[in-house]
C-alpha positions as CSV (number, residue, x, y, z in Angstrom):
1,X,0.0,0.0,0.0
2,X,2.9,2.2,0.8
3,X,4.3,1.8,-2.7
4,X,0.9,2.6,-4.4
5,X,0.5,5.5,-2.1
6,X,3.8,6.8,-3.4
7,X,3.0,5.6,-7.3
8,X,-0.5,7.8,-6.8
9,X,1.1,11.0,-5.2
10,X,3.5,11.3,-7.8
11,X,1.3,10.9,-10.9
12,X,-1.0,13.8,-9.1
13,X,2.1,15.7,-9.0
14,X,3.0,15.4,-12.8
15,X,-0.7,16.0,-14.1
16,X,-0.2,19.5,-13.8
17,X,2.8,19.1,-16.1
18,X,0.4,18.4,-19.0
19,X,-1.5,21.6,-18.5
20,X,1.6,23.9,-18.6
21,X,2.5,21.9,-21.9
22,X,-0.4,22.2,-23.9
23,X,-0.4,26.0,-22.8
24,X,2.8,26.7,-23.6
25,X,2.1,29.8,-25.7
26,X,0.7,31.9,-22.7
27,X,4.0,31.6,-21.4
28,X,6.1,34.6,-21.3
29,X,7.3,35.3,-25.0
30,X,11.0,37.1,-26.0
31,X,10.4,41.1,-25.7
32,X,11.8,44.4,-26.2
33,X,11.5,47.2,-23.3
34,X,12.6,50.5,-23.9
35,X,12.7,53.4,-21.2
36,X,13.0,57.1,-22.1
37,X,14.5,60.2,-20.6
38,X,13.6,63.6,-21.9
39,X,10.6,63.4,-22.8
40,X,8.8,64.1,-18.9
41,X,6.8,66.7,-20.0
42,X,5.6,65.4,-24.0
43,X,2.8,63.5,-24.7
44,X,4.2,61.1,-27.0
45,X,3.4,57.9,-28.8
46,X,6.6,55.2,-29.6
47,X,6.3,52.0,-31.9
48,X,9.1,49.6,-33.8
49,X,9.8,50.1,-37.1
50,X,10.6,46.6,-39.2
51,X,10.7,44.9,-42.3
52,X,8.8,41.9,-42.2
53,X,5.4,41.1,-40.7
54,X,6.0,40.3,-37.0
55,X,3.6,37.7,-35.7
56,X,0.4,38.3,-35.9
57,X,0.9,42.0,-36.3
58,X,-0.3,44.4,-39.6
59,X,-0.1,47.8,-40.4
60,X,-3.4,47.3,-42.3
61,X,-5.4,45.7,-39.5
62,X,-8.1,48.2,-38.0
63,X,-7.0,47.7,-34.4
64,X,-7.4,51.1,-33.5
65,X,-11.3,51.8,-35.0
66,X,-13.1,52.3,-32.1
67,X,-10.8,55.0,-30.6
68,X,-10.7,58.3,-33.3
69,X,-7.4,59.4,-31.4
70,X,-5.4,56.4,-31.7
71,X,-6.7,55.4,-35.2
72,X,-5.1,59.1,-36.0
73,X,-2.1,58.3,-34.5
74,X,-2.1,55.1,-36.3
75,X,-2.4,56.7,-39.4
76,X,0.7,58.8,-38.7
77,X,2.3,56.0,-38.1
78,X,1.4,54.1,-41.4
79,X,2.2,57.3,-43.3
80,X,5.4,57.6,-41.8
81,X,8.5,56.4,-44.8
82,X,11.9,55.5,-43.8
83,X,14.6,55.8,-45.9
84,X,16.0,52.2,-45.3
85,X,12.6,50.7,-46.1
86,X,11.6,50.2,-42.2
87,X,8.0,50.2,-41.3
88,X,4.8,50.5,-39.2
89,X,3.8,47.2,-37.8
90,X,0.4,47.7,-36.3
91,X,1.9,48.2,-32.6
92,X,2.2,51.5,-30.4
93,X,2.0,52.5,-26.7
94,X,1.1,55.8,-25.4
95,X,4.2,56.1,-23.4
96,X,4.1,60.0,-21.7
97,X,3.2,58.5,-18.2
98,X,5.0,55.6,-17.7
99,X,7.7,56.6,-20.2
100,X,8.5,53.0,-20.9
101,X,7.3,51.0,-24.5
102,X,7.1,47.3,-23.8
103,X,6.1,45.1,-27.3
104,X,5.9,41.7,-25.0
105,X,4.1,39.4,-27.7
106,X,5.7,38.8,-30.9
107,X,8.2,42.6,-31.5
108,X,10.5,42.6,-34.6
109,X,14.1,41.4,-34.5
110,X,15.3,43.9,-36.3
111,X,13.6,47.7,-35.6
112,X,14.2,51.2,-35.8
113,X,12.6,52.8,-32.5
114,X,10.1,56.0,-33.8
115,X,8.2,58.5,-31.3
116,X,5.5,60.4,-32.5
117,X,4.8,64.4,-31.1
118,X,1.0,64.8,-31.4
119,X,1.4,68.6,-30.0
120,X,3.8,69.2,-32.2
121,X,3.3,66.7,-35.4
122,X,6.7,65.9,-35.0
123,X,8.1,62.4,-35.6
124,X,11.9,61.5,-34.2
125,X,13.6,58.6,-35.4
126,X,16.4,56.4,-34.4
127,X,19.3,56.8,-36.5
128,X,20.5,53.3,-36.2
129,X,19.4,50.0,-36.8
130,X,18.6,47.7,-33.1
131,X,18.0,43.6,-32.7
132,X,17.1,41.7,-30.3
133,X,19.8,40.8,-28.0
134,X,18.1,38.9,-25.5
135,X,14.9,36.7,-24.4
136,X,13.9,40.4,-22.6
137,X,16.0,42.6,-24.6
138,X,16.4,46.1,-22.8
139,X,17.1,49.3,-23.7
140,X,17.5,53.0,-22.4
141,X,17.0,55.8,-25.1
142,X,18.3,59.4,-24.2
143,X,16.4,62.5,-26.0
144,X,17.7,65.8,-26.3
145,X,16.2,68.6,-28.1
146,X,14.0,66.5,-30.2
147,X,16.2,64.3,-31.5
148,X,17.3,60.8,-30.3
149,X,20.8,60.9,-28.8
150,X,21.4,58.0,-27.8
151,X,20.1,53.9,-27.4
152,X,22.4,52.0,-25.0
153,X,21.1,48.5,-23.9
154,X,20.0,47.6,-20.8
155,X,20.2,43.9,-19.8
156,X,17.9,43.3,-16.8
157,X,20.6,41.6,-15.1
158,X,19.4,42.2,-11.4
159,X,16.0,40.7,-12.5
160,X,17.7,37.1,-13.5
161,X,19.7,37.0,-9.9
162,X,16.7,37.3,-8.5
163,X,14.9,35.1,-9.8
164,X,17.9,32.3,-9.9
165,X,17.7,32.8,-6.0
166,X,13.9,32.5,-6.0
167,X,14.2,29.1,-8.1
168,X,16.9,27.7,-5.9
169,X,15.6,28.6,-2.9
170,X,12.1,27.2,-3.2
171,X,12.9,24.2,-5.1
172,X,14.7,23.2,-1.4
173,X,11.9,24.4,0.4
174,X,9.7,22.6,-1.6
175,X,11.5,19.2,-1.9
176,X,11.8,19.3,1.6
177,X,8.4,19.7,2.3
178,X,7.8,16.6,-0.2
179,X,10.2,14.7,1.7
180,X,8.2,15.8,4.6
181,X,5.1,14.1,3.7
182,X,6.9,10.9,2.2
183,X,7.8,10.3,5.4
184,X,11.9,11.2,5.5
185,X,12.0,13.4,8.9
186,X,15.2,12.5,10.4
187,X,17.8,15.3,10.0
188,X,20.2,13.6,8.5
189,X,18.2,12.4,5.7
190,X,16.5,16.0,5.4
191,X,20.5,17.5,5.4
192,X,21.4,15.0,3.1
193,X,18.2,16.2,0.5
194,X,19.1,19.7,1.3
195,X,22.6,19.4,0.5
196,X,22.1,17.5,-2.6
197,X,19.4,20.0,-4.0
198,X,22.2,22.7,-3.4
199,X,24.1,21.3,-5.7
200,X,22.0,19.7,-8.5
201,X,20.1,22.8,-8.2
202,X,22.8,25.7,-8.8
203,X,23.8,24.1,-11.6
204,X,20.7,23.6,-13.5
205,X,19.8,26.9,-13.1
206,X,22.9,28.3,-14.5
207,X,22.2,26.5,-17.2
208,X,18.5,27.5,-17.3
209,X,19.4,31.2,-17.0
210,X,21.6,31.5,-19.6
211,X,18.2,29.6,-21.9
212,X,16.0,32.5,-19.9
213,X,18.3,35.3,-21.5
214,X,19.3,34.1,-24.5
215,X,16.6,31.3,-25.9
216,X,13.3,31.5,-26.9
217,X,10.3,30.1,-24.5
218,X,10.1,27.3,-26.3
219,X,13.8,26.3,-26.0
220,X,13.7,27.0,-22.7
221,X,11.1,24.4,-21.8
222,X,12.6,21.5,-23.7
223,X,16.0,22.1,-22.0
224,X,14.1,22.3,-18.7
225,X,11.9,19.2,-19.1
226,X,15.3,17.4,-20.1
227,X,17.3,18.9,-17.3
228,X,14.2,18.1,-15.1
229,X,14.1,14.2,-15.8
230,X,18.0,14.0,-15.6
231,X,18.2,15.9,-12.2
232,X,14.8,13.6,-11.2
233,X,17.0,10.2,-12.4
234,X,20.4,11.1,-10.2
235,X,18.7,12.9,-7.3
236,X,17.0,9.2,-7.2
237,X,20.1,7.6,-7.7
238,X,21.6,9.0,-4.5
239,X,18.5,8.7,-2.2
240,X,18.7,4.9,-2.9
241,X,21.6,4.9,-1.9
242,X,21.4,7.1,1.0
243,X,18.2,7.3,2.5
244,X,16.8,3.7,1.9
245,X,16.5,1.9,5.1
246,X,15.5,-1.3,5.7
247,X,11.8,-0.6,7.1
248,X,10.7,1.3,3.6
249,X,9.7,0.0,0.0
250,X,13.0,-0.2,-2.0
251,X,11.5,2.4,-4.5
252,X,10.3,4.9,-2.2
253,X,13.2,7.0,-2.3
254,X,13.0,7.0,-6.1
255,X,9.2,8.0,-6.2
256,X,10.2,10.8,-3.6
257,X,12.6,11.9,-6.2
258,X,10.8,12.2,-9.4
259,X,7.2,13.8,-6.8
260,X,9.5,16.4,-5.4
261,X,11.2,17.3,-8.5
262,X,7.8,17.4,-10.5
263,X,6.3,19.9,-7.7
264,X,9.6,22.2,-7.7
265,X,9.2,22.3,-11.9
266,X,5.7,23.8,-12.1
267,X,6.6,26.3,-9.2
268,X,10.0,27.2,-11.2
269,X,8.0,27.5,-14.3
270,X,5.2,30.0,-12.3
271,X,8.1,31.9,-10.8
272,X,10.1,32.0,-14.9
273,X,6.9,33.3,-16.0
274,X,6.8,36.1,-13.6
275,X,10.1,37.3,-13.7
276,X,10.4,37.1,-17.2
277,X,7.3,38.1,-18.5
278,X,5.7,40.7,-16.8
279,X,8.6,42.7,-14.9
């Protein structure tokens, strides 16, 4: 009974698994985030300029009907030629109180960044030519008298330490707690599973990070899944060897194993998609 118990509370564990799969595409998607300085007292209007159709994005889409001030701003937009052939997509954000432009869903690899100055009628341009650098690619744009002065990017480098720490941390807090329930409460077997998840667990997330900052979304789950089941096989490895005892089912530590590491997945995918998709 003790082995079925186990079998059962670690197929409820995965089930959850098939849900994040077959929503994949509400996961957080690669984006661009620009911030502006110069611009504090403008009312101003910023889009991405590119040369392709991106996603489901068209300059010829009516997106904008319903509103007569942003299908006008629209329209500026569409009217708007670049020299180098660059375009309107179909994408803006009213940026003069938040003074930040984030195209989260699908932005251009290759852009020019373009403001528009209702008050004025005045459009400013980027003088070069930007691409996507990373999964959340960042950048700063400086504006002095009207014209762009300067783009430097911006990786979000503080945002990825944090949430490395937050994945770490509660993937130990939550395999302990698993271990908790499967019944492993002396402290040396609960050092032992702390000590081990320090370890496995540093290193897959430095390797998940650098899929976070550089890979796509979908990348970054097939690594993970892989990484997962690996991690899941030699994490069980070592509690067989360690934390059997003669009193428990010979395949309980394994089944703690592959439980815990398939509740600290969907909690490092909840806390992937909240660091890098919405901050």
């Amino acid at each position: 009974m003790k082995i079925f118990r186990n079998i059962m509370l670690s197929i409820l564990l995965c089930l959850p698994l098939f849900t994040l799969s077959a929503s994949a595409d509400m996961g957080p998607k690669p984006s661009v985030e620009i911030s502006f300085e110069g611009l504090e007292d403008e009312t101003y209007y910023v889009t991405l300029l590119g040369t392709s159709k991106s996603g489901p994005w068209d300059s010829n889409e009516e997106y904008y009907e319903d509103d007569p001030l942003l299908a006008d701003i629209a329209n500026k937009f569409n009217s708007f030629q670049d020299k180098d052939g660059y375009y309107f997509l179909g994408y803006f954000e009213d940026c003069s109180q938040t003074h930040q432009f984030v195209w989260g869903y699908f932005p251009p690899e290759n852009f020019k960044i373009l403001i528009y100055l209702p008050e004025e009628d005045l459009f400013i341009l980027s003088n070069d030519i930007y691409e996507q650098y990373a999964f959340t690619s960042s950048f700063k744009v400086t504006i002095t008298n009207h014209v762009m002065e300067s783009v430097v990017s911006a990786p979000q480098i503080i945002k990825e330490i944090i949430s490395f720490f937050c994945r770490v941390i509660s993937t130990i807090v939550i395999e302990l707690l698993v271990a908790l329930i499967f019944g492993f409460r002396k402290i040396t077997q609960l050092k032992f599973i702390a000590f081990t998840n320090v370890i496995t667990q540093i290193i897959l997330n430095l390797v998940l990070s650098y899929f976070i900052y550089f890979e796509d979304f979908f990348t970054f789950c097939i690594v993970y899944c892989i990484a997962e089941f690996i991690v899941s096989i030699g994490e069980g490895i070592f509690y067989q060897i360690k934390l059997k005892t003669e009193d428990m089912p010979s395949s309980k530590p394994f089944f703690y194993s592959l439980a815990a590491n398939c509740a600290s997945f969907i909690i490092g995918l909840i806390i992937v998609e909240y660091f890098t998709g919405l901050l």
